[in-house]
N, CA, C and O atoms as a GROMACS GRO file, in nm:
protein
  336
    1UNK      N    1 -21.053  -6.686  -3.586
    1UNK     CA    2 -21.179  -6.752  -3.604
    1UNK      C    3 -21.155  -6.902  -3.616
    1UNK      O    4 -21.060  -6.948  -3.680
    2UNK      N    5 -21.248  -6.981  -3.549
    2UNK     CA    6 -21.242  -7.148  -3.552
    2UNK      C    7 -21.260  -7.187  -3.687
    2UNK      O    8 -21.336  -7.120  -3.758
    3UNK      N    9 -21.197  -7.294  -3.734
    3UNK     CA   10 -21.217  -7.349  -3.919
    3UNK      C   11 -21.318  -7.380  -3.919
    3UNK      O   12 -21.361  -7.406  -4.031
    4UNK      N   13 -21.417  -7.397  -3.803
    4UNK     CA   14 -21.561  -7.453  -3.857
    4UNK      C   15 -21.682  -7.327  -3.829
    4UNK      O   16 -21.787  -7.361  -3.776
    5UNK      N   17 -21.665  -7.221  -3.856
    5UNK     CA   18 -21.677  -7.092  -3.820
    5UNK      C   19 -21.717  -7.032  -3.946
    5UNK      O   20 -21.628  -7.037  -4.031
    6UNK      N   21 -21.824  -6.977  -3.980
    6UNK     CA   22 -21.841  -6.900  -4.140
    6UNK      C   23 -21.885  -6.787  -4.111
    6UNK      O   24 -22.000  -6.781  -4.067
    7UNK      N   25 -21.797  -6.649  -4.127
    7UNK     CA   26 -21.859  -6.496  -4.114
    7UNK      C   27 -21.923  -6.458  -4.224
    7UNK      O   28 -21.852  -6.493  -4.318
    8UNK      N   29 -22.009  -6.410  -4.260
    8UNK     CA   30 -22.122  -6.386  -4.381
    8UNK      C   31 -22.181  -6.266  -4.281
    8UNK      O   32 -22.214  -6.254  -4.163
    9UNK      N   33 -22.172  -6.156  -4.446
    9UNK     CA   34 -22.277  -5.986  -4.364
    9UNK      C   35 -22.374  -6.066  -4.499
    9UNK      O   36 -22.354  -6.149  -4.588
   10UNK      N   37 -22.535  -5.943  -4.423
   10UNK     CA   38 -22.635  -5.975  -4.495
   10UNK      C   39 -22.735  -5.894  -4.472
   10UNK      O   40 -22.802  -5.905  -4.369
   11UNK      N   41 -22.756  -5.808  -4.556
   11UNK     CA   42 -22.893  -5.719  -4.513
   11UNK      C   43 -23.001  -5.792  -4.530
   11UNK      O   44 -23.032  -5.875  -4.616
   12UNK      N   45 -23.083  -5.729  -4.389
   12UNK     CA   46 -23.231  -5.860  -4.437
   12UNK      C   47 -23.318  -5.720  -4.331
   12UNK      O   48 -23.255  -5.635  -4.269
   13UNK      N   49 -23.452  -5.728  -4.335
   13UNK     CA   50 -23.575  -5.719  -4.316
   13UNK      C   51 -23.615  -5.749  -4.221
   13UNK      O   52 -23.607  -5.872  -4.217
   14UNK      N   53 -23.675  -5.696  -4.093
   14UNK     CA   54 -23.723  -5.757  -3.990
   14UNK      C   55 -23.879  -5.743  -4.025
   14UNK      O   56 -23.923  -5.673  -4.116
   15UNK      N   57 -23.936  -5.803  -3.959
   15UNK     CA   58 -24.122  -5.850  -3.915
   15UNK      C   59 -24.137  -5.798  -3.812
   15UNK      O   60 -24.224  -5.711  -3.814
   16UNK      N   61 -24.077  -5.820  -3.698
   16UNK     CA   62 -24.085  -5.819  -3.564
   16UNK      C   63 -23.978  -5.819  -3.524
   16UNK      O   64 -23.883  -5.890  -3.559
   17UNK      N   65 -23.988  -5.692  -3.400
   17UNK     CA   66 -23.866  -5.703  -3.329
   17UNK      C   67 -23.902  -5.661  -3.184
   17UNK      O   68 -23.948  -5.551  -3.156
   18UNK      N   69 -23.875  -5.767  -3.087
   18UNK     CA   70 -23.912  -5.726  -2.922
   18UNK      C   71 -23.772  -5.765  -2.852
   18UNK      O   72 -23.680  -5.824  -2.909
   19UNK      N   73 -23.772  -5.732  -2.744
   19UNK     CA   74 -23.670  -5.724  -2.664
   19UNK      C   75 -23.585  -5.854  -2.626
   19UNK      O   76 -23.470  -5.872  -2.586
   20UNK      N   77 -23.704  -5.944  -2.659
   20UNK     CA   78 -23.612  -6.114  -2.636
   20UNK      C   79 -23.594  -6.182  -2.780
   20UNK      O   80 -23.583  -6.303  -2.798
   21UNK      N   81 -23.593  -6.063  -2.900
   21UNK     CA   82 -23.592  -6.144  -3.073
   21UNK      C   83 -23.630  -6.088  -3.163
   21UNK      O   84 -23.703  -5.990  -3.151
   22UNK      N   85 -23.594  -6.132  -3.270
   22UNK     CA   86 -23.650  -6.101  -3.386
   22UNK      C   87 -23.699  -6.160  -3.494
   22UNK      O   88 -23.649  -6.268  -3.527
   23UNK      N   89 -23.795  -6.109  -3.561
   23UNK     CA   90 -23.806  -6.201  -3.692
   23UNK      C   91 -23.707  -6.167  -3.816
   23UNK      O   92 -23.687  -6.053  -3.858
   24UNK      N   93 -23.658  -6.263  -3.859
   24UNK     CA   94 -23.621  -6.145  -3.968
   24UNK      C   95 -23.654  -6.284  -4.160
   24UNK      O   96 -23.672  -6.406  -4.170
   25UNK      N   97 -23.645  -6.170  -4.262
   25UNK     CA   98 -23.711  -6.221  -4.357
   25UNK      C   99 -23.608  -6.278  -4.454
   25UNK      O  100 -23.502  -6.221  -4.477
   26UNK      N  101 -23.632  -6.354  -4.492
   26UNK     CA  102 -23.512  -6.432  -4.603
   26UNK      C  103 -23.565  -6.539  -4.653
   26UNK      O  104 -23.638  -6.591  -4.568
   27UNK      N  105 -23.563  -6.606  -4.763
   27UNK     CA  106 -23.529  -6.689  -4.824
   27UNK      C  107 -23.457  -6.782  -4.860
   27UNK      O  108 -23.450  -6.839  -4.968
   28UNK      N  109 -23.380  -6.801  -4.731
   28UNK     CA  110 -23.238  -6.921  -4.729
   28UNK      C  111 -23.260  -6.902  -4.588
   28UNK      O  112 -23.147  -6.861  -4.561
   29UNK      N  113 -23.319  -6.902  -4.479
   29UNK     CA  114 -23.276  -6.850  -4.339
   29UNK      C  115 -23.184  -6.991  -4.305
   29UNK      O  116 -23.186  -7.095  -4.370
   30UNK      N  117 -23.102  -6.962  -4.182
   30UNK     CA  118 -22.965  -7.065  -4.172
   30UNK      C  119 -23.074  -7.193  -4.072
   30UNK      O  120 -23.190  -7.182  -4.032
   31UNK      N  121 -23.002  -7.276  -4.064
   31UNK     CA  122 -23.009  -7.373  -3.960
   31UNK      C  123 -23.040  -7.365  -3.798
   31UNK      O  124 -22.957  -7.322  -3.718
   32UNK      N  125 -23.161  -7.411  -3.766
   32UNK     CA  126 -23.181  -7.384  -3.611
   32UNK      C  127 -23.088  -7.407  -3.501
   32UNK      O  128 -23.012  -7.502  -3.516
   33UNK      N  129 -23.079  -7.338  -3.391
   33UNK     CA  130 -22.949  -7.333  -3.326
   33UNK      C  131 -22.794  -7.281  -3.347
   33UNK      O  132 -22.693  -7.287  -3.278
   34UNK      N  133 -22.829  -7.223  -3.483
   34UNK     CA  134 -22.727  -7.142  -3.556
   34UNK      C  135 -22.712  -7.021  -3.443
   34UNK      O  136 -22.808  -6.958  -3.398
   35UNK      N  137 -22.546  -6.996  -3.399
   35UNK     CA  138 -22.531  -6.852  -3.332
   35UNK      C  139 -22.489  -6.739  -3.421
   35UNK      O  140 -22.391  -6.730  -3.495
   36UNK      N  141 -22.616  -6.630  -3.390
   36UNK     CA  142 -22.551  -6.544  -3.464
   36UNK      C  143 -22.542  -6.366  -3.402
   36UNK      O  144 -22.604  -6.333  -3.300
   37UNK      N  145 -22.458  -6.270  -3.479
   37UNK     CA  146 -22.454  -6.149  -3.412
   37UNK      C  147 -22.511  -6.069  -3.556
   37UNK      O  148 -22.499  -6.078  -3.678
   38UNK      N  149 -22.581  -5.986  -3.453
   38UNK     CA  150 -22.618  -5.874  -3.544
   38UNK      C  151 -22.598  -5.719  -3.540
   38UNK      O  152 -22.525  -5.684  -3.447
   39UNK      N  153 -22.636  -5.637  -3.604
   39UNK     CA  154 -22.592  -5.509  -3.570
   39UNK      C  155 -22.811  -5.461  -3.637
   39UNK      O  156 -22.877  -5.462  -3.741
   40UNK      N  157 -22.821  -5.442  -3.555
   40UNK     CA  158 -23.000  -5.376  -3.598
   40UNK      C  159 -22.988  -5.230  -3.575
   40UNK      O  160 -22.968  -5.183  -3.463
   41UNK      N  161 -23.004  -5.151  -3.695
   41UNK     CA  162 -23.027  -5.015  -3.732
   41UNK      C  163 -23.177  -4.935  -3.714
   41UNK      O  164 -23.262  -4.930  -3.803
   42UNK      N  165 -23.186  -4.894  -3.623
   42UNK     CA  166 -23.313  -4.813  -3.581
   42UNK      C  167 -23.301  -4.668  -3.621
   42UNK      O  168 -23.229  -4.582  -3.571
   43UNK      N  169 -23.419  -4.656  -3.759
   43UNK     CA  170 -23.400  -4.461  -3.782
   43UNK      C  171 -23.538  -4.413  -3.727
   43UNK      O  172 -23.652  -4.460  -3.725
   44UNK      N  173 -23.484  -4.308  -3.687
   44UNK     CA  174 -23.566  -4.204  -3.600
   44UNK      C  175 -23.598  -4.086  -3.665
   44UNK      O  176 -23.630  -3.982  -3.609
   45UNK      N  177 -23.589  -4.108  -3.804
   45UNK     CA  178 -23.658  -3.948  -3.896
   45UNK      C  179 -23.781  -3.906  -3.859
   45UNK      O  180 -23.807  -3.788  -3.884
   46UNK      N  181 -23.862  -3.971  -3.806
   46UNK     CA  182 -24.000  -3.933  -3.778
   46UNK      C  183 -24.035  -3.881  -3.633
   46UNK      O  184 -24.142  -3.826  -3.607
   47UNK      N  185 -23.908  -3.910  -3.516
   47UNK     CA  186 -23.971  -3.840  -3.430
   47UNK      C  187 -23.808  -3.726  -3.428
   47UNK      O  188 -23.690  -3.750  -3.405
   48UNK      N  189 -23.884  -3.603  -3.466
   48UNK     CA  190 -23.790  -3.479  -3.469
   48UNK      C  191 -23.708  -3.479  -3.346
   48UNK      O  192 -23.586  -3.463  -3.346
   49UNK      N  193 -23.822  -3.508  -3.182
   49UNK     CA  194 -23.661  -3.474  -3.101
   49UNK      C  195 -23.616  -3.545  -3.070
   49UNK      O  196 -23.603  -3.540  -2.947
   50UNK      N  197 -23.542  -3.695  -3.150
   50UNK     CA  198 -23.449  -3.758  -3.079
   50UNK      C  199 -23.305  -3.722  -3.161
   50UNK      O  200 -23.301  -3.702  -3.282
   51UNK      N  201 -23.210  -3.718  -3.089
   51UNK     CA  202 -23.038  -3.693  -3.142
   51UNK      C  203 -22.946  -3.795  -3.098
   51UNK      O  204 -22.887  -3.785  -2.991
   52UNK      N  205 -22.937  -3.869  -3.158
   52UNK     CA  206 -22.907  -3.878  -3.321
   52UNK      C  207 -23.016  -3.952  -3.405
   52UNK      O  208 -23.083  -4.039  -3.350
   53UNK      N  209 -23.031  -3.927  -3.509
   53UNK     CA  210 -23.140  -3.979  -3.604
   53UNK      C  211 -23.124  -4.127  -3.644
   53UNK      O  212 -23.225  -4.185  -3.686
   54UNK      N  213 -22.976  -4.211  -3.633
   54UNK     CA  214 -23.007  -4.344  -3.617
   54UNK      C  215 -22.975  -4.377  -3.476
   54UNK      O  216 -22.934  -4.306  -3.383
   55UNK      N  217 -23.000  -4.486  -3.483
   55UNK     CA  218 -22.924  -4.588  -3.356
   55UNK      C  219 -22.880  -4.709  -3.411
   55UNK      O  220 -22.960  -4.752  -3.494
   56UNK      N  221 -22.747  -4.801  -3.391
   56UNK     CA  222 -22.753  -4.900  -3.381
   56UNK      C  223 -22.738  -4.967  -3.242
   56UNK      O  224 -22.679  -4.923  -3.144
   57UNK      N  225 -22.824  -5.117  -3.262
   57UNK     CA  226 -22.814  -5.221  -3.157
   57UNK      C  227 -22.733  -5.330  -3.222
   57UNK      O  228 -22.745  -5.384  -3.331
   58UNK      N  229 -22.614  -5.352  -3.089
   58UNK     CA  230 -22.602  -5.453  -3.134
   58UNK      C  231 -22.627  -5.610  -3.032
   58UNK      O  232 -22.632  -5.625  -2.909
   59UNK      N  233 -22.637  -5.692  -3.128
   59UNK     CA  234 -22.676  -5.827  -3.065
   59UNK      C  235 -22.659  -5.952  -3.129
   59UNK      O  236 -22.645  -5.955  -3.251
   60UNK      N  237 -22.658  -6.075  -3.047
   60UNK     CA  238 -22.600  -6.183  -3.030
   60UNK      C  239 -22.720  -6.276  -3.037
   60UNK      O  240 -22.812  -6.241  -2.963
   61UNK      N  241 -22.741  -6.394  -3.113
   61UNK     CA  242 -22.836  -6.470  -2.991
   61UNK      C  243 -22.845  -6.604  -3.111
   61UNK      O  244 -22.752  -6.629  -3.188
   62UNK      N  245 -22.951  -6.667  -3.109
   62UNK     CA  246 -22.933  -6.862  -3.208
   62UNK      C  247 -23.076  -6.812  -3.210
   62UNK      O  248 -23.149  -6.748  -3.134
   63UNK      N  249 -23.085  -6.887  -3.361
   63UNK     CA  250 -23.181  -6.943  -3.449
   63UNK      C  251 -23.276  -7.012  -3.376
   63UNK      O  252 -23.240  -7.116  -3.321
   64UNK      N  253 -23.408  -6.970  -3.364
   64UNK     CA  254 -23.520  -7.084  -3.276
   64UNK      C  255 -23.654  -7.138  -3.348
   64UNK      O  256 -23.745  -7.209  -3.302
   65UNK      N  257 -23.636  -7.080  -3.476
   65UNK     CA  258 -23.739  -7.100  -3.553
   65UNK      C  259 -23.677  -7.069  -3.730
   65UNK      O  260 -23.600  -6.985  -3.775
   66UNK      N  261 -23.749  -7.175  -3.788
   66UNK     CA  262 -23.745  -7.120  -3.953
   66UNK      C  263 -23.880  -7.175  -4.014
   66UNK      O  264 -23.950  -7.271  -3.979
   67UNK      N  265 -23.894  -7.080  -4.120
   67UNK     CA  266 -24.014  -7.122  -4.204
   67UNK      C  267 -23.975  -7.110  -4.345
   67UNK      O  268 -23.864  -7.130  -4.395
   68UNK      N  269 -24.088  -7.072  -4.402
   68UNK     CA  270 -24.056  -7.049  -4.581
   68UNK      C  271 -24.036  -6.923  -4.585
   68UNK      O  272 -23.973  -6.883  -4.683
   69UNK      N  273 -24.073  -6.838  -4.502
   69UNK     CA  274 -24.063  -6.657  -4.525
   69UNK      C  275 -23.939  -6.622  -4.415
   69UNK      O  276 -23.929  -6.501  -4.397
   70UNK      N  277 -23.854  -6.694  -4.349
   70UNK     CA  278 -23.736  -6.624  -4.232
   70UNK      C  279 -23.717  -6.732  -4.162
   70UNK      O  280 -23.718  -6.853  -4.182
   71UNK      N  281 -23.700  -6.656  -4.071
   71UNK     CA  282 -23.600  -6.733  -3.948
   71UNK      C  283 -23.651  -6.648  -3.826
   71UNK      O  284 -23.666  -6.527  -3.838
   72UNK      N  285 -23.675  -6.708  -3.714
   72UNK     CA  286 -23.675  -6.614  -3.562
   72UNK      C  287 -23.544  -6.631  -3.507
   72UNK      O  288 -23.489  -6.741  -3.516
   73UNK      N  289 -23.488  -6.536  -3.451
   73UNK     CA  290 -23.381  -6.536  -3.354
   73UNK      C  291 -23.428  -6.473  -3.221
   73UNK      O  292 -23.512  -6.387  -3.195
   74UNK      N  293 -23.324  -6.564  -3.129
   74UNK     CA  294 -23.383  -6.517  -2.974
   74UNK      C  295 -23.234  -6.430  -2.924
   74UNK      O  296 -23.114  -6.453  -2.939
   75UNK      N  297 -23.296  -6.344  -2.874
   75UNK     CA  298 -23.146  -6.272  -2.831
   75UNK      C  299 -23.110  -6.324  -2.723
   75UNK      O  300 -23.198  -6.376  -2.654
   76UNK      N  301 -22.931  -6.324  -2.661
   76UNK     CA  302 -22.901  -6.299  -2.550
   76UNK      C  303 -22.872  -6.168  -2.479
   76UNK      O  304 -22.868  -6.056  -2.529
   77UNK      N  305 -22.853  -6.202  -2.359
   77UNK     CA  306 -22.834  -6.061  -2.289
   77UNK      C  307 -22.683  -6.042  -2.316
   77UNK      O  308 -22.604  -6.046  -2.221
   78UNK      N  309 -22.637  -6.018  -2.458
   78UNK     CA  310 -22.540  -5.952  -2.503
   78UNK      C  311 -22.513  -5.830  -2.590
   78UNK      O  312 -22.451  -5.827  -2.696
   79UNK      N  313 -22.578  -5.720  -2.516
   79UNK     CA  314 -22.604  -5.608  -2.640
   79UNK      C  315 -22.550  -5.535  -2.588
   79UNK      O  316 -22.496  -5.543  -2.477
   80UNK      N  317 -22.558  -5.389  -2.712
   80UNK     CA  318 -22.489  -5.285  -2.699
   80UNK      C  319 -22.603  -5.207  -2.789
   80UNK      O  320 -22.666  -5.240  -2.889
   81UNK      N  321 -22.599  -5.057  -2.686
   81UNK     CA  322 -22.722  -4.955  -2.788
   81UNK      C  323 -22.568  -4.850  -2.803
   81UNK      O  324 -22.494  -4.811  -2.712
   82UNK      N  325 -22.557  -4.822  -2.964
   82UNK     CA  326 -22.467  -4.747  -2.990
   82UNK      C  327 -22.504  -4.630  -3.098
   82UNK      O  328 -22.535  -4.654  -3.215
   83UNK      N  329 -22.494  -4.458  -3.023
   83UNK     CA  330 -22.575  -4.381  -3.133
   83UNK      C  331 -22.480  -4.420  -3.274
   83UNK      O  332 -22.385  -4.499  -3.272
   84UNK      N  333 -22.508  -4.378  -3.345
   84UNK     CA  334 -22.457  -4.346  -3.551
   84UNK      C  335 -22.444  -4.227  -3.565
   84UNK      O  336 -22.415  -4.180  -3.676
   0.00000   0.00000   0.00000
């Protein structure tokens, strides 16, 4: 990892989530243009026939927005859908 490089995990809350981003909720959200990767956990308890009952996505993308309640992130076309 580069010395000017900070890895930090963090569970947080999404608002919104569509195919080019997300919202997600915090109270410190980072600096715009910040790159970051995520791993987004999708559970499926409610519809009986899908197998497996989670999913993770994972994804990549920078900071394009902050407010007082989060941060938006825009994804790149760097993902991965991986069952759990």
């Amino acid at each position: 990892m580069e010395k000017d490089k900070v890895q930090e995990s963090v569970e947080l809350v999404t608002s919104n989530v569509c195919a080019g981003g997300a919202y997600l909720m915090t109270n410190s959200p980072l600096p715009m243009g910040t790159y970051v990767k995520m791993n987004l956990t999708l559970n499926f308890n409610r519809l009986h026939e899908l197998r497996p009952r989670l999913s993770i996505i994972d994804v990549s993308g920078y900071v394009i927005r902050t407010d007082h309640q989060g941060m938006a992130i825009r994804f790149d076309r760097k993902y991965k859908i991986l069952p759990h």
